[in-house]
C-alpha positions in Angstrom: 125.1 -43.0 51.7 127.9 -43.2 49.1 131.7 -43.1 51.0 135.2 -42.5 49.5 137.7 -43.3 51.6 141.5 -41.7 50.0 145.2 -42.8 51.5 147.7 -40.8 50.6 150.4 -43.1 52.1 149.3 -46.5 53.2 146.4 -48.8 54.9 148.1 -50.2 57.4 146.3 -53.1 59.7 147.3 -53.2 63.5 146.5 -55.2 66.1 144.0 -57.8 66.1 143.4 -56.9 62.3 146.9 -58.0 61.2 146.9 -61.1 62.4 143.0 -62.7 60.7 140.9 -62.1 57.9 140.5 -57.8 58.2 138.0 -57.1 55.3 134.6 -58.0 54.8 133.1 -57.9 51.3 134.4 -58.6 48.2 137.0 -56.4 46.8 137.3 -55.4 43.6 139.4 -53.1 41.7 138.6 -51.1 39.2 142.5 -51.7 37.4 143.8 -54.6 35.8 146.5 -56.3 37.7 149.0 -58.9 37.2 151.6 -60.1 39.8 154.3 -62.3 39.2 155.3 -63.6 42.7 158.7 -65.6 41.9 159.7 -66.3 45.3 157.5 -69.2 45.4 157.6 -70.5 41.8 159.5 -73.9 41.3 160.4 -73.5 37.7 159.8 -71.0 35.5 157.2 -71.5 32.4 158.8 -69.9 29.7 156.4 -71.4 27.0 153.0 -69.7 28.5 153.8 -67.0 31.1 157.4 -65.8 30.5 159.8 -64.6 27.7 163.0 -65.3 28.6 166.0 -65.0 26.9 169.8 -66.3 27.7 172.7 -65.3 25.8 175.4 -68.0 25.6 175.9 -69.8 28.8 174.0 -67.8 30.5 170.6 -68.6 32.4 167.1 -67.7 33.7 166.1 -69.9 36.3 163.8 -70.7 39.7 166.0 -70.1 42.5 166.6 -69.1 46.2 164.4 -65.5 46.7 162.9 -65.6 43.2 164.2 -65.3 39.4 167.7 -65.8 38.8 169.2 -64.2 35.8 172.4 -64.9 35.9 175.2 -64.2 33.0 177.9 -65.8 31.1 181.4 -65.1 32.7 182.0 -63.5 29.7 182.3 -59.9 28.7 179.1 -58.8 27.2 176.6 -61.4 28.0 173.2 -61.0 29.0 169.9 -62.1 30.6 166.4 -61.1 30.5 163.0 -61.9 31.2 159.5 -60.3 29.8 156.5 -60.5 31.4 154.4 -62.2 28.9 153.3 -60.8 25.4 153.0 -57.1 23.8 149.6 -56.6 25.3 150.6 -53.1 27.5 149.3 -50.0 25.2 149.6 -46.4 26.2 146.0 -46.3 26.0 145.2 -48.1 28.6 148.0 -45.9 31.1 150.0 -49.3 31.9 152.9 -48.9 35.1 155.1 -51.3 35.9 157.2 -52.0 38.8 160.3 -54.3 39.5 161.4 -55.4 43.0 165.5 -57.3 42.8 168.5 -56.8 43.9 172.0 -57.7 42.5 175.1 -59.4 43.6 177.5 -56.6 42.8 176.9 -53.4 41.6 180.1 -53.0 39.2 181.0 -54.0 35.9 177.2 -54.4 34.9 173.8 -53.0 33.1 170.2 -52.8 34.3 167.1 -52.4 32.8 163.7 -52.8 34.3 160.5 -50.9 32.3 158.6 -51.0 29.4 160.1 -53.0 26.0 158.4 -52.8 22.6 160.2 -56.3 22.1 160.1 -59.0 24.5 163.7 -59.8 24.1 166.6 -58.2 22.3 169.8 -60.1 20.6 173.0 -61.4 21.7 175.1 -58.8 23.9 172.4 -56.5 24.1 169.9 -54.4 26.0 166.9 -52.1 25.2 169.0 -49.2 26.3 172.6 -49.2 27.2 175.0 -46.0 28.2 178.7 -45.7 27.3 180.7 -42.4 28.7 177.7 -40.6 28.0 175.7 -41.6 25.2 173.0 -44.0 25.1 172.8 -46.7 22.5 169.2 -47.8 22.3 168.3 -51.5 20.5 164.3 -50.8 21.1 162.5 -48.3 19.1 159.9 -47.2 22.0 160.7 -48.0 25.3 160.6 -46.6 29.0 163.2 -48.3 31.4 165.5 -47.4 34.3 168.6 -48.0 33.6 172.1 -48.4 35.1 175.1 -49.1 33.2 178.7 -49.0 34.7 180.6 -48.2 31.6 178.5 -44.5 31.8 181.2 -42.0 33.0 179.5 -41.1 36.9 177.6 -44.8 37.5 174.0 -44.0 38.8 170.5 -44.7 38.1 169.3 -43.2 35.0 165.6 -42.2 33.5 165.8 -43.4 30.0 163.0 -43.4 26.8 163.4 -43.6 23.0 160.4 -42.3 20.6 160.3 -44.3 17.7 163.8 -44.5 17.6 164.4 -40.8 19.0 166.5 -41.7 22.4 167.1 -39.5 25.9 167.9 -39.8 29.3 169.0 -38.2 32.8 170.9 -39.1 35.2 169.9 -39.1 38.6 172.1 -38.3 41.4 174.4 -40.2 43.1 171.6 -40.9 46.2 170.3 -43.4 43.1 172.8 -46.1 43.0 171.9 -49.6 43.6 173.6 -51.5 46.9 174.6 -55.0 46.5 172.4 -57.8 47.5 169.7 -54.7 48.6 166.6 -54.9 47.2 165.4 -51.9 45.1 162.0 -51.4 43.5 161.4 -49.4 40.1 157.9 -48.2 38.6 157.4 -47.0 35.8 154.0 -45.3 34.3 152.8 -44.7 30.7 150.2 -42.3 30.5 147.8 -41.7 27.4 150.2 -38.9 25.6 153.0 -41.1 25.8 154.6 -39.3 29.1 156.6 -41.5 31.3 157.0 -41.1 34.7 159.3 -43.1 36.9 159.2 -43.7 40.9 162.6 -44.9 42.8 162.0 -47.0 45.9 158.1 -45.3 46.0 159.4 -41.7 45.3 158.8 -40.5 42.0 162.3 -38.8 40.7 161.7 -38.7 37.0 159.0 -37.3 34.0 160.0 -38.2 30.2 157.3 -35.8 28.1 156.0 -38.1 25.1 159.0 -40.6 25.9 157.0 -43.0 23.9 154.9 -43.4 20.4 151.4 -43.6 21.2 150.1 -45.7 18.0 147.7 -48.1 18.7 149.4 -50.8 17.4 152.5 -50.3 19.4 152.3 -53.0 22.6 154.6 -52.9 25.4 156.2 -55.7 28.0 157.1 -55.2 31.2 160.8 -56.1 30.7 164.2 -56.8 33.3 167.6 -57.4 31.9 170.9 -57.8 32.6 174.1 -57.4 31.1 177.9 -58.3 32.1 180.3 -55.9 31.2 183.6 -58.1 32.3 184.6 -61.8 32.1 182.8 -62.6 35.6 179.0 -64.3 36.4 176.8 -61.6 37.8 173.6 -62.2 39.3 170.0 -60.4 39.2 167.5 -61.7 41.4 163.7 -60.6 40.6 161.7 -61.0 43.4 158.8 -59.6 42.0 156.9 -57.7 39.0 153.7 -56.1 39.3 151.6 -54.2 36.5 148.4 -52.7 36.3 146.4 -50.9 33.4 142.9 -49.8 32.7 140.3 -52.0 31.8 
């Protein structure tokens, strides 16, 4: 007899059952997933696994807790890291999800999502937010994003359509804490929707926030920006992604 078993929260192993091996078979799922683990990575291959970019003196490096991206103390610098090549379509309904923390939380940008490019040019960002207008370097992209020289500085859902950009701010409940971890997701879907989860809550929906053309690939993508003439420091702990088969 054919059984479906459906959690609506978690599977969560007690007892006995958390402490040995707690399933028999062989489990397989039915997505395709990729995890990028950097807690125990001792240096970073950035010729087969990893795009990473560095802007001046800054650097993208194995470290203590995972990835560090760490800026230039100097104003503008940035960071990133890209998980790979363009090989995420909206065909395929690709999510994404970030897990790092940062050393402050002032004078700095964020993003973590979905980049058509796996890296962006000197002093800049997929999507950055001044007063209250967003500036976007990518032509299609889906990315949380936090910027501190936006006029209230909290979280923001963020998406530009070939070029056509928009975002909302979320409240101020959605701030990051210093040296707290936070965890982002991010979902494309078929049409081009976005949909974004905060900490495993969903809080935004971007209707056709991206171009669905075939031949438009996405990266899962985290960056960081300096906004004064002082080092800041990302850490990624982890990136996950899954997609249909």
């Amino acid at each position: 007899m054919a059984q479906r078993v459906r959690v609506e929260r978690s599977l969560d192993y007690i007892g006995e059952a958390d402490h040995s091996s707690n399933i028999t078979g062989n489990p397989a799922t039915k997505k395709i997933v990729s995890v990028w683990n950097f807690s125990d990575e001792l240096v970073l291959d950035a010729t087969n696994k990893y795009t990473i970019y560095i802007d001046g003196t800054s650097s993208v490096a194995a470290g203590k807790g995972g990835a560090l991206l760490t800026t230039a103390a100097t104003d503008t610098k940035t960071a990133s890291i890209s998980m790979g090549g363009l090989f995420w379509y909206v065909a395929k309904n690709p999510v994404c999800e970030f897990t790092f923390s940062l050393d402050v939380v002032t004078t700095v940008a964020i993003n973590a999502g979905f980049n058509d490019a796996v890296s962006e040019g000197s002093h800049l960002l997929p999507c950055l937010i001044t007063t209250a207008t967003l500036t976007d370097t990518a032509t299609d992209a889906a990315m949380f994003v936090y910027d501190t020289n936006q006029t209230l500085a909290y979280w923001n859902v963020a998406n530009t359509n070939n070029g056509t950009q928009a975002f909302t701010q979320l409240t101020s409940t959605y701030v990051p804490v210093a040296a707290t971890l936070a965890t982002v997701r991010v979902k494309l879907d078929t049409s081009g929707n976005a949909y974004y989860w905060y900490n495993g809550k969903e809080v935004g929906y971007k209707a056709l926030a991206v171009a669905t053309t075939g031949t438009i690939g996405f990266v899962p993508y985290f960056g960081i920006k300096n906004e004064t003439g002082t080092a800041h420091v990302a850490t990624l702990r982890r990136v996950r992604a899954w997609c249909d088969v």
